[in-house]
PDB file of N, CA, C, O and CB in Angstrom:
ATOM      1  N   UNK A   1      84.760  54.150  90.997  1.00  0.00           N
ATOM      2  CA  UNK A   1      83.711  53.478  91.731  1.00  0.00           C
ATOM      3  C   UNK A   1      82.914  54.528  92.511  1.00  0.00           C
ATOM      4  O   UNK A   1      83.360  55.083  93.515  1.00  0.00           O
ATOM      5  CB  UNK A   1      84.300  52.392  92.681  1.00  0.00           C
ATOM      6  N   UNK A   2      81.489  54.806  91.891  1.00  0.00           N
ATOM      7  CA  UNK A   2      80.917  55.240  93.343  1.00  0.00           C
ATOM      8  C   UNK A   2      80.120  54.750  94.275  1.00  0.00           C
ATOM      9  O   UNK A   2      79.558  53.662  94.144  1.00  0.00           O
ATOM     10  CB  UNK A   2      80.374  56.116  93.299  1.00  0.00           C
ATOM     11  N   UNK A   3      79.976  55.613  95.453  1.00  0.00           N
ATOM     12  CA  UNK A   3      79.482  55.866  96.719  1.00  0.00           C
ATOM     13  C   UNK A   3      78.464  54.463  96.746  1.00  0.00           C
ATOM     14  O   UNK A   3      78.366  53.563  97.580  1.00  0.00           O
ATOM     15  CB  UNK A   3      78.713  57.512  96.869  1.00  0.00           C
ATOM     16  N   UNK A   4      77.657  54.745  95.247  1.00  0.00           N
ATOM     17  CA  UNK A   4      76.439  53.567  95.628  1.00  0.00           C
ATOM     18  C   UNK A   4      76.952  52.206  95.100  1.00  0.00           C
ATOM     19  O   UNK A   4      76.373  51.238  95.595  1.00  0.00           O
ATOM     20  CB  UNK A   4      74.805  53.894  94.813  1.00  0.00           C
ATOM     21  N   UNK A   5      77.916  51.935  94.200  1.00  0.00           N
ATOM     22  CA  UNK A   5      78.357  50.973  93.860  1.00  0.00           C
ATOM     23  C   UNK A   5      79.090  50.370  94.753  1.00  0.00           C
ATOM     24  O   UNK A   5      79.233  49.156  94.613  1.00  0.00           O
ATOM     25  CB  UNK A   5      78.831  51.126  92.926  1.00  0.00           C
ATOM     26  N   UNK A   6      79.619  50.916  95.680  1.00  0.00           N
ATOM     27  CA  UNK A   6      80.752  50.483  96.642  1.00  0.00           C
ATOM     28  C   UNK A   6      79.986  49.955  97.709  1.00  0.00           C
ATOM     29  O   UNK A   6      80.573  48.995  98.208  1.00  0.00           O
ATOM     30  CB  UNK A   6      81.783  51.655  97.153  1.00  0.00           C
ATOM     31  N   UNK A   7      78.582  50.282  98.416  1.00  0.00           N
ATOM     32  CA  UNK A   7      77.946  49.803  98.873  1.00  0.00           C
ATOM     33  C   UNK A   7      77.179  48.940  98.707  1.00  0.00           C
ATOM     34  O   UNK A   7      76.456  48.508  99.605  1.00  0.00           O
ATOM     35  CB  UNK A   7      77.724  50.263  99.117  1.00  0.00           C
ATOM     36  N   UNK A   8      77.190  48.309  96.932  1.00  0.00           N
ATOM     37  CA  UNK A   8      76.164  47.336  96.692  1.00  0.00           C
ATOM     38  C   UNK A   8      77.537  45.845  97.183  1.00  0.00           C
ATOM     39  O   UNK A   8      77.437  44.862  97.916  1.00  0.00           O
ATOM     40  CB  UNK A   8      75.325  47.487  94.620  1.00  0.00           C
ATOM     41  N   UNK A   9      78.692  46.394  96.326  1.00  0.00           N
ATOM     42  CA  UNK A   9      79.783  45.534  96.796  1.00  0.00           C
ATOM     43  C   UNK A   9      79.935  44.899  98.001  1.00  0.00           C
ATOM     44  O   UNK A   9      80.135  43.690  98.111  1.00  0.00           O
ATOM     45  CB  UNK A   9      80.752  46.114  96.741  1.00  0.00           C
ATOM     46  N   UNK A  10      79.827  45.827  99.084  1.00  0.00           N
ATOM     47  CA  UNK A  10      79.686  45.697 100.450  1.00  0.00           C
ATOM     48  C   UNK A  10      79.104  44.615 101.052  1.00  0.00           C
ATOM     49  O   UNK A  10      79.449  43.653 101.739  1.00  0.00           O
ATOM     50  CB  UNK A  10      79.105  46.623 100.856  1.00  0.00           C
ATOM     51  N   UNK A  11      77.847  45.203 100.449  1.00  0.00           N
ATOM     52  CA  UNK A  11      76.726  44.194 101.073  1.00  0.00           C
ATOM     53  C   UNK A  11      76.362  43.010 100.168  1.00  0.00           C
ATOM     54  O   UNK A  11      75.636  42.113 100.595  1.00  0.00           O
ATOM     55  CB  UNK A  11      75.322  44.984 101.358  1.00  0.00           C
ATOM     56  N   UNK A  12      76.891  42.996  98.837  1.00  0.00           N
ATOM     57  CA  UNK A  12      76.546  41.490  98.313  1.00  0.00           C
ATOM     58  C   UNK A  12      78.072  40.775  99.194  1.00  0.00           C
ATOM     59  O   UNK A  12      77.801  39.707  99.742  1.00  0.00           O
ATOM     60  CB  UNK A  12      76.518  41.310  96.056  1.00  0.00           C
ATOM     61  N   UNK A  13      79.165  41.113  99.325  1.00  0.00           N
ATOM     62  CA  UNK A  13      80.377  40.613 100.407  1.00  0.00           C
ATOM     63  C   UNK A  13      79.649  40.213 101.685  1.00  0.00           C
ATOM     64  O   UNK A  13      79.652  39.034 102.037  1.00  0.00           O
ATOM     65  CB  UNK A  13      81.580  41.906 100.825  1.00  0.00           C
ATOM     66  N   UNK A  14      79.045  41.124 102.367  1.00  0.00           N
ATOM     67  CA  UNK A  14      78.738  40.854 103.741  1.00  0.00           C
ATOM     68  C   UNK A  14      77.503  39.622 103.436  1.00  0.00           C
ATOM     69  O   UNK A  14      77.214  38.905 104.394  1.00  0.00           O
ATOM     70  CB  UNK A  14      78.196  42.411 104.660  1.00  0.00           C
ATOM     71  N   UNK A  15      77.055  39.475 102.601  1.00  0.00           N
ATOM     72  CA  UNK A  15      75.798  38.876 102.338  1.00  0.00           C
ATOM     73  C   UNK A  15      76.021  37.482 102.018  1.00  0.00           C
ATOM     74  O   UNK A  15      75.225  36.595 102.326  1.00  0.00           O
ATOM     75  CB  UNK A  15      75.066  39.558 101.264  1.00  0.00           C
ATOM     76  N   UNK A  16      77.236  37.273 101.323  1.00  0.00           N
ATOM     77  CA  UNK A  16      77.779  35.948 101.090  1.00  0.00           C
ATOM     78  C   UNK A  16      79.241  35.699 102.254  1.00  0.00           C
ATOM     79  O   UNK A  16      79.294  34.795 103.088  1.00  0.00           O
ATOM     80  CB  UNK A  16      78.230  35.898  99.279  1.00  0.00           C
ATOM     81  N   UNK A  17      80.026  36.464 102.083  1.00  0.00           N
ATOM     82  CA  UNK A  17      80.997  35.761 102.485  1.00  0.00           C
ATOM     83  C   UNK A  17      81.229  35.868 104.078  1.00  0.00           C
ATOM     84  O   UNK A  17      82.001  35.203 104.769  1.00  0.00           O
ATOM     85  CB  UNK A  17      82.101  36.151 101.697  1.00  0.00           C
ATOM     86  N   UNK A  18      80.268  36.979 104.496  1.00  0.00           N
ATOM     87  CA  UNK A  18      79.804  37.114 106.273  1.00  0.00           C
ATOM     88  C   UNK A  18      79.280  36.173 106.454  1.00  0.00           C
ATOM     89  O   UNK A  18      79.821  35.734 107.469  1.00  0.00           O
ATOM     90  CB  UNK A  18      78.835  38.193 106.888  1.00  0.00           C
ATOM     91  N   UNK A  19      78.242  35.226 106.030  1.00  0.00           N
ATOM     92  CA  UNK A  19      77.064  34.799 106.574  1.00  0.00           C
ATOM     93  C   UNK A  19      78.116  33.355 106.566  1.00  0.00           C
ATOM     94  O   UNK A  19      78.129  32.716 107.618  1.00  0.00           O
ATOM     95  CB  UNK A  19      75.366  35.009 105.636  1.00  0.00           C
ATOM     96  N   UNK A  20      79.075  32.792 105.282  1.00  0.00           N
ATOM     97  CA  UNK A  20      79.563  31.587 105.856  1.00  0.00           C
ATOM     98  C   UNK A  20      80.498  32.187 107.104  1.00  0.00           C
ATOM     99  O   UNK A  20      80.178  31.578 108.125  1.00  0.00           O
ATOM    100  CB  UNK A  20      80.412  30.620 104.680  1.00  0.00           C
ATOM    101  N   UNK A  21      81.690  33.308 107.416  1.00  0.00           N
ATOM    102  CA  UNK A  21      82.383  33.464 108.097  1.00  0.00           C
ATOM    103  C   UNK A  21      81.617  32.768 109.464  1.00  0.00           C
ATOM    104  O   UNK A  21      82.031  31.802 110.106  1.00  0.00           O
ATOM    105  CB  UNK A  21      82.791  34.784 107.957  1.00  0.00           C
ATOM    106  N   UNK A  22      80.377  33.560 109.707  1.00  0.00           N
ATOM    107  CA  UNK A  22      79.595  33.366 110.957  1.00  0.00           C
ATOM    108  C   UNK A  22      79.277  31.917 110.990  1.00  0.00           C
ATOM    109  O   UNK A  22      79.742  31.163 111.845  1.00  0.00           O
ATOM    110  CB  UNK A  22      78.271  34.254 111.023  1.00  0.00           C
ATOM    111  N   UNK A  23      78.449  31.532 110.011  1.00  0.00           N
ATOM    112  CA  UNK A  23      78.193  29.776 109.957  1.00  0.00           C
ATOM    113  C   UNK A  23      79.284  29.046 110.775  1.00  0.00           C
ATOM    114  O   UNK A  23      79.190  28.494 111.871  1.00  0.00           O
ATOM    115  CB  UNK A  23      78.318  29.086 108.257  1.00  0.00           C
ATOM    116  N   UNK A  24      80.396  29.198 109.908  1.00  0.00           N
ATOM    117  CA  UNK A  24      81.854  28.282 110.381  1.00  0.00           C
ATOM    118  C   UNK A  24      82.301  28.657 112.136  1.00  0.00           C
ATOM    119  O   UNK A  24      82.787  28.023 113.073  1.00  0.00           O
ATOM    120  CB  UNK A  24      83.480  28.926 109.143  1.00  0.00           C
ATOM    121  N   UNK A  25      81.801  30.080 111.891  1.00  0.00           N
ATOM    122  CA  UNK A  25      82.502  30.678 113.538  1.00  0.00           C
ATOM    123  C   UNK A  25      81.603  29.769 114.533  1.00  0.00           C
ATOM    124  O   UNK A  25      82.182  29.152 115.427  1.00  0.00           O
ATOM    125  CB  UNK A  25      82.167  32.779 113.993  1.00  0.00           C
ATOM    126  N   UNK A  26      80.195  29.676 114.392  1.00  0.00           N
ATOM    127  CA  UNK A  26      79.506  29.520 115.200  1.00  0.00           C
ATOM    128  C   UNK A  26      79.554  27.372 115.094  1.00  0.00           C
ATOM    129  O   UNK A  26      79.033  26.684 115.972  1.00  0.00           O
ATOM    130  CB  UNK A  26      78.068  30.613 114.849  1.00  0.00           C
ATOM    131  N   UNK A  27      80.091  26.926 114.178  1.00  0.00           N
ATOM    132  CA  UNK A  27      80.236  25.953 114.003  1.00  0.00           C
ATOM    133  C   UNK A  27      81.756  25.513 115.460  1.00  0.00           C
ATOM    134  O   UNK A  27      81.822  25.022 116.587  1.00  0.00           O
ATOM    135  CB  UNK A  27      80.367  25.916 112.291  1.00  0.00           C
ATOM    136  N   UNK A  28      82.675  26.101 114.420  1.00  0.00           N
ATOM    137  CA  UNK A  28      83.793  26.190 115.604  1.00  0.00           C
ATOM    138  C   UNK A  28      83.193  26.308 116.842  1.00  0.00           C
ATOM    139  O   UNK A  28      83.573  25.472 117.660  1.00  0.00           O
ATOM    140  CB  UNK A  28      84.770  27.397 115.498  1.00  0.00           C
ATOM    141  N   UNK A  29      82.213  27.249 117.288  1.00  0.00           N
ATOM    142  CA  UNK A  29      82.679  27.360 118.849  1.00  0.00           C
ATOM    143  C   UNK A  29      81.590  26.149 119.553  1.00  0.00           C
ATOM    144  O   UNK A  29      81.680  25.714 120.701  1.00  0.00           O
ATOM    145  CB  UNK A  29      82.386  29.261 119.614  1.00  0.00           C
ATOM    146  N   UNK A  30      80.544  25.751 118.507  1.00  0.00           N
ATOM    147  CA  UNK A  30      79.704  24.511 118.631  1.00  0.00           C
ATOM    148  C   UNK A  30      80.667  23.281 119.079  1.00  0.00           C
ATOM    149  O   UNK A  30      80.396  22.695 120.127  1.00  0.00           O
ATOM    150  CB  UNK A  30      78.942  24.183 117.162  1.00  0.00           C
ATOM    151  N   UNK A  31      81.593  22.950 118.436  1.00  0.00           N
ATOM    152  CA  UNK A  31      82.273  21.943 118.486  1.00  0.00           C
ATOM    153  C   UNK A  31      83.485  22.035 119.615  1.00  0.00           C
ATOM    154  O   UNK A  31      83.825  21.025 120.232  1.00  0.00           O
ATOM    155  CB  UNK A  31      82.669  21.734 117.158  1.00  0.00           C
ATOM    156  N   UNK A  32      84.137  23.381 119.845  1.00  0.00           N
ATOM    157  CA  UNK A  32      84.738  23.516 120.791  1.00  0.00           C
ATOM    158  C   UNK A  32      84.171  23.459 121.784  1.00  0.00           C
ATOM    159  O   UNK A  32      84.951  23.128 122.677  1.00  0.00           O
ATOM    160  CB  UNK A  32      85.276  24.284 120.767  1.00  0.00           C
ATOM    161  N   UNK A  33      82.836  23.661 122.257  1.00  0.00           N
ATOM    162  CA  UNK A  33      82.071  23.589 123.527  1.00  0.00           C
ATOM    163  C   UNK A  33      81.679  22.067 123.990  1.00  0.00           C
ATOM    164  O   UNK A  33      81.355  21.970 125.173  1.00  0.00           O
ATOM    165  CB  UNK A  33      80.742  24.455 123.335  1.00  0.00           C
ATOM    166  N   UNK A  34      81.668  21.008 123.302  1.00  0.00           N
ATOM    167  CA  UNK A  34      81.221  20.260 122.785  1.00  0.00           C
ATOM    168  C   UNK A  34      82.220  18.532 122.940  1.00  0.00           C
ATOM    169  O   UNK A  34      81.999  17.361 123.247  1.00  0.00           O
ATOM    170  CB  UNK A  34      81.015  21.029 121.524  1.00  0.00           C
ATOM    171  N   UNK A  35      83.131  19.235 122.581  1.00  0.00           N
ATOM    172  CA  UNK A  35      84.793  18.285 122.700  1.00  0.00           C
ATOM    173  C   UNK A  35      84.601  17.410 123.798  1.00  0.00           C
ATOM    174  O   UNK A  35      84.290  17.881 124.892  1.00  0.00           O
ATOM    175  CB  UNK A  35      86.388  19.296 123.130  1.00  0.00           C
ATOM    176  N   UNK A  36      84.737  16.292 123.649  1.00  0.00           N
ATOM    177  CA  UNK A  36      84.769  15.006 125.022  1.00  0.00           C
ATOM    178  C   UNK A  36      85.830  15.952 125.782  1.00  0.00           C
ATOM    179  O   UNK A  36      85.284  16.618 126.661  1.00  0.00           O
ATOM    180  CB  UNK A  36      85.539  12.929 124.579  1.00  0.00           C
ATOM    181  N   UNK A  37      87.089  16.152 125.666  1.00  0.00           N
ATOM    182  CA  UNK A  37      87.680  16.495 126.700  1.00  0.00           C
ATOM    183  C   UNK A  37      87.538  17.774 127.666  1.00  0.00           C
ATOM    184  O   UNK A  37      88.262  18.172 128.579  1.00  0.00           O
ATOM    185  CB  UNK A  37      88.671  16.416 126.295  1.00  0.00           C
ATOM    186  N   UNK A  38      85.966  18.426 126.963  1.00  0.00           N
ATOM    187  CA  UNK A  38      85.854  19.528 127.977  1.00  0.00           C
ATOM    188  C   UNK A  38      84.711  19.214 129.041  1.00  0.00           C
ATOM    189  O   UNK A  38      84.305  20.040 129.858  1.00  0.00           O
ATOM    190  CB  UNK A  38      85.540  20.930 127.223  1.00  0.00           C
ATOM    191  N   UNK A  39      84.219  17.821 128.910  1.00  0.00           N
ATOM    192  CA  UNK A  39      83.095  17.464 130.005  1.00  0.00           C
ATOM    193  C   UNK A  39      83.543  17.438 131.400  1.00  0.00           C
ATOM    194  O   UNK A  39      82.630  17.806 132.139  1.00  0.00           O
ATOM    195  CB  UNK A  39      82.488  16.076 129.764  1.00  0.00           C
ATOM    196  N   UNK A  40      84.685  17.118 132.067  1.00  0.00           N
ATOM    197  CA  UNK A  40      85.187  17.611 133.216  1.00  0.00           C
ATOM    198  C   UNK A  40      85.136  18.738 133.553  1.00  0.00           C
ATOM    199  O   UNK A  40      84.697  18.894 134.692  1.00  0.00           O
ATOM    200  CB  UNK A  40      86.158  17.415 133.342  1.00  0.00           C
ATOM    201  N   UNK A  41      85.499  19.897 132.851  1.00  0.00           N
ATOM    202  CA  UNK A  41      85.155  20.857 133.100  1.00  0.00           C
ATOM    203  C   UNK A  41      83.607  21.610 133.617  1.00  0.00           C
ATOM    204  O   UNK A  41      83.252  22.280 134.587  1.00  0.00           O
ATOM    205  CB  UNK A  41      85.618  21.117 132.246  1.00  0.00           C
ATOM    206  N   UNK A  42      83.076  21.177 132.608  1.00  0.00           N
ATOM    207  CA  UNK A  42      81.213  21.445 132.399  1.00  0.00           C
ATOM    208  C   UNK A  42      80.857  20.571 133.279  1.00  0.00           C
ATOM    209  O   UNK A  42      79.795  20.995 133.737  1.00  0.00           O
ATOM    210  CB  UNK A  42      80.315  21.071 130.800  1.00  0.00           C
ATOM    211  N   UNK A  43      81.118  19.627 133.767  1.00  0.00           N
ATOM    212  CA  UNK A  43      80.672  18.941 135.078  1.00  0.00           C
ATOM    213  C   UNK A  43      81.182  19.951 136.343  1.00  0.00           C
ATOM    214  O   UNK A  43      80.500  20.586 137.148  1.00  0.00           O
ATOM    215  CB  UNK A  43      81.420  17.288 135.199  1.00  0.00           C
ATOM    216  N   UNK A  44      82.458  19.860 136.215  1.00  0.00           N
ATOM    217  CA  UNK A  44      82.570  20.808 137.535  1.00  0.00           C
ATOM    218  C   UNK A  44      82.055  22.006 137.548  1.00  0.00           C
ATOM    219  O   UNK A  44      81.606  22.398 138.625  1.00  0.00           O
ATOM    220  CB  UNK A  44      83.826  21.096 137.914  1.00  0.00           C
ATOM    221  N   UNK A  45      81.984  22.904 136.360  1.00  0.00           N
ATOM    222  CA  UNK A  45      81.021  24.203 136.578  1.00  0.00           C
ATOM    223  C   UNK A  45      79.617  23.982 136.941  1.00  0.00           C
ATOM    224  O   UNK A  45      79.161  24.823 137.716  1.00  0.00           O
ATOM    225  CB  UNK A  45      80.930  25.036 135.320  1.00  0.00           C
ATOM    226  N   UNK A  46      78.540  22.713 136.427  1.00  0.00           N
ATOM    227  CA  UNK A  46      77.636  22.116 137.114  1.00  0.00           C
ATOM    228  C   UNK A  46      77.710  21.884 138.070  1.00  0.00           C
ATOM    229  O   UNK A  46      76.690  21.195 138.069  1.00  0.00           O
ATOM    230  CB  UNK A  46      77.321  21.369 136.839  1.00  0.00           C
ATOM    231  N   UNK A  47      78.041  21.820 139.039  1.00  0.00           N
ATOM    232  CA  UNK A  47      78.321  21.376 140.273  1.00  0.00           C
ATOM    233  C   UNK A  47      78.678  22.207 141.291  1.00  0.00           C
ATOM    234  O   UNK A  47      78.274  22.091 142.448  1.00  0.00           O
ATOM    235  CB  UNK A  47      79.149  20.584 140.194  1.00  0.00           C
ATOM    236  N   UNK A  48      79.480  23.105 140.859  1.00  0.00           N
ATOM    237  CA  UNK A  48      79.917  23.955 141.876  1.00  0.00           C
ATOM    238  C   UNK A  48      79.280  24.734 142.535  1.00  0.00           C
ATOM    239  O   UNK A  48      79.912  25.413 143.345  1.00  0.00           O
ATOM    240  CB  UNK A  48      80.644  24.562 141.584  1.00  0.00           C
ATOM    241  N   UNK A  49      77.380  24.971 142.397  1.00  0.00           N
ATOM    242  CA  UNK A  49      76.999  25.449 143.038  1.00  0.00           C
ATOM    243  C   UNK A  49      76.518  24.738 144.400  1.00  0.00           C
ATOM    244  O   UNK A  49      75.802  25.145 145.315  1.00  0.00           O
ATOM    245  CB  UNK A  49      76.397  25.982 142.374  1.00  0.00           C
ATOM    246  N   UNK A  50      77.067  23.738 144.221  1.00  0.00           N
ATOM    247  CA  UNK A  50      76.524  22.544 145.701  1.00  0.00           C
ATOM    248  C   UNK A  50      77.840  21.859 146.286  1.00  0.00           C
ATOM    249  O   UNK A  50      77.922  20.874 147.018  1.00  0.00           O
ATOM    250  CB  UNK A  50      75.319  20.917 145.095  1.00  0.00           C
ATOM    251  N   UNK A  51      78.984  22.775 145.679  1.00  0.00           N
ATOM    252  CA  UNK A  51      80.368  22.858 146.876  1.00  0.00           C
ATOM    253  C   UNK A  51      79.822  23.948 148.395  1.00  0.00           C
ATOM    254  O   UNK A  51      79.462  25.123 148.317  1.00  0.00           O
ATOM    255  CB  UNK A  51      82.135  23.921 145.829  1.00  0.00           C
ATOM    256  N   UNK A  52      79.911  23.170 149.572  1.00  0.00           N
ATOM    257  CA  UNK A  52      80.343  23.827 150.626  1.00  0.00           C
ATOM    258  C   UNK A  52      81.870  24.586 151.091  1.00  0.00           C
ATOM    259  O   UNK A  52      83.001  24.102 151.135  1.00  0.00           O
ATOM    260  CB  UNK A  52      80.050  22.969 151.367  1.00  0.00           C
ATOM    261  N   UNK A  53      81.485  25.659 151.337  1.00  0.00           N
ATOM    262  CA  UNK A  53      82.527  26.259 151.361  1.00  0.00           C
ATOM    263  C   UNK A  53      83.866  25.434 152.261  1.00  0.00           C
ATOM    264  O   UNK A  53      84.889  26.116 152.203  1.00  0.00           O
ATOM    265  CB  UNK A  53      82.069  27.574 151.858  1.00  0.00           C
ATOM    266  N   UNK A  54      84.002  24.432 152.874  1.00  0.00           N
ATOM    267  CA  UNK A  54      84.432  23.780 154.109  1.00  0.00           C
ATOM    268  C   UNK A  54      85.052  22.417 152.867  1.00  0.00           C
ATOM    269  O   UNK A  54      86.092  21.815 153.135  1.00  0.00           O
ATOM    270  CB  UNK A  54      82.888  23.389 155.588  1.00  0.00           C
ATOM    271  N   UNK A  55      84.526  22.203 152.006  1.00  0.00           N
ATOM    272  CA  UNK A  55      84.899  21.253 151.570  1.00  0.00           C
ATOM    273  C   UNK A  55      85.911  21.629 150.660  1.00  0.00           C
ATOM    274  O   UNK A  55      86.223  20.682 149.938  1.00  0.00           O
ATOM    275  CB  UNK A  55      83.965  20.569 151.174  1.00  0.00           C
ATOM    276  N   UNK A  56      86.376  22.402 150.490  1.00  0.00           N
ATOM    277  CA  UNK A  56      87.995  22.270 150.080  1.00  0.00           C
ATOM    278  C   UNK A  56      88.553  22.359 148.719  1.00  0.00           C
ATOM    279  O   UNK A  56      89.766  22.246 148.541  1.00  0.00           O
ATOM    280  CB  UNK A  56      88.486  20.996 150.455  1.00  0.00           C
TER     281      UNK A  56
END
């Protein structure tokens, strides 16, 4: 195999099987952000800039 063949490999790989890796990754973290059970959370990080320090 050479130098230039190994790089066409490369990049037809990165070209197909990167672009779903990323799709799915960015899917995952879509849906993990997203989850009913993380809205408590994302409410309280909303919010916390209008905690007084006194309130506890």
């Amino acid at each position: 195999m050479t130098d230039h063949s190994t790089y066409e490999f490369l990049r037809q790989l990165a070209d197909s099987w990167g672009l779903l890796a990323m799709v799915l990754l960015w899917l995952g973290f879509a849906l993990w952000a997203f989850r009913p059970s993380a809205r408590s959370h994302h409410e309280d990080a909303a919010n916390m800039i209008f905690k007084d320090e006194n309130d506890g």
